[in-house]
N, C-alpha and C positions, 0 to 999 in steps of 0.2 A: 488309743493309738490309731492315726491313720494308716491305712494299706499302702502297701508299697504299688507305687504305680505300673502297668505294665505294657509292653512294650508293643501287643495286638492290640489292643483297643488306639493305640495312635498308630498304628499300620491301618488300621479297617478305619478311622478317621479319614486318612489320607486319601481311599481308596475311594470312600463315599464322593468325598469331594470332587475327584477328578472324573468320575461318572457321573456325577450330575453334569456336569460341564460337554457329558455326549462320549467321555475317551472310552476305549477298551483298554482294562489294563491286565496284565500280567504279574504275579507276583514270584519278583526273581527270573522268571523265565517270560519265554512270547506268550500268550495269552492263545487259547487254544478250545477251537480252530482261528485261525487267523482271520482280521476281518479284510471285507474283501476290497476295501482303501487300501488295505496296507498300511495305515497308520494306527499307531499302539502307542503306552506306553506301560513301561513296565518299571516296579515300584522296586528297590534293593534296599532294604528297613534293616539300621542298624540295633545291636540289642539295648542301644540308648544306657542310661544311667540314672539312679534316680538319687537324689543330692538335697543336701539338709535347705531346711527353707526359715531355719534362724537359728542362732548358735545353742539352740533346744536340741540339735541333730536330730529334728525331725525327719527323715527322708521322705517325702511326699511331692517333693517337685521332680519333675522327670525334664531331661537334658537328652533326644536323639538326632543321630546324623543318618540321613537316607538321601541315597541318590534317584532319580528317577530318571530314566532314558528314553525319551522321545525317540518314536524310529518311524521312516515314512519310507516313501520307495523313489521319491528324488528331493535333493535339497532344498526346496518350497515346502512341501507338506510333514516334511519333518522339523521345519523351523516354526509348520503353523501347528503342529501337535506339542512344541515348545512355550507357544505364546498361550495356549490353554493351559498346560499345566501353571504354567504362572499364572493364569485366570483363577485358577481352578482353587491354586494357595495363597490368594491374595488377600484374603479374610483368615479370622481366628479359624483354626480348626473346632467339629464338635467330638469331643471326647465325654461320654458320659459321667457324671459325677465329677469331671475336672473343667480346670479355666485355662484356655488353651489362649497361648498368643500368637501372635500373626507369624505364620514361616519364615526365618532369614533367608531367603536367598542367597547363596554364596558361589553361586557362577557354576560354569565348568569349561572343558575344553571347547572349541569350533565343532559344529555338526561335521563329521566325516562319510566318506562312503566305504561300508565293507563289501567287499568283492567276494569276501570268502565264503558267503551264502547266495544260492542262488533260487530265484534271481537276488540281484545284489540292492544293500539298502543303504539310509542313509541313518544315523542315528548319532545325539546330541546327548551326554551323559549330566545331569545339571542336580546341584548338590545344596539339601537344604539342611537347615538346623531347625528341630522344631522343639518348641517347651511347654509344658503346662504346669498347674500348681492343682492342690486342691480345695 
């Protein structure tokens, strides 16, 4: 019987990725100490699911949704900490021992500015699907 898949090893996936790419990320929260661009991003890793992979109800393919929020300190550099994270997920992911496929994309709202930190930023919430099998 294979293992059930789990749900850090495609977080620390995620995370490799977007560091090679140059980000600092954060997980869940700002990344700490802050770097001194002011541009992050910070990873929000759902607890995924893992879902039969033929009507064996094998459970060994995994199904998560993570947001990742781009934050910069005006709305140019939080759209370009935007454009890398989509660099950064535009390839399969590598999860050891599994076969990852390419991240969905699935949008999110406009980059905003919050005021209610200061100084104030600007940050773009963007939401993927990610799957692997084994």
């Amino acid at each position: 019987m294979t293992a059930a898949p789990g749900v850090l090893a495609h977080r620390d996936a995620v995370v490799a990725a977007l560091e090679d790419k140059g980000l600092t990320v954060g997980l869940g929260v700002a990344p700490s100490p802050l770097p001194e661009t002011g541009m992050y991003a910070v990873v929000h890793m759902g607890p995924g699911r893992s879902v039969p992979e033929s009507l064996a109800d094998v459970r060994s393919d995994f199904d998560g949704l993570m947001q990742i929020t781009a934050i910069g300190p005006d709305q140019e550099r939080c759209l370009w900490v935007a454009d890398m994270v989509r660099t950064a997920l535009y390839g399969p992911l590598v999860v050891a021992g599994r076969v990852s496929f390419r991240p969905e994309e699935l949008g999110g709202p406009p980059a905003v500015r919050d005021d209610d930190v200061s100084p104030p930023v600007w940050f773009a919430p963007i939401q993927y699907m990610i799957r692997s099998t084994s």
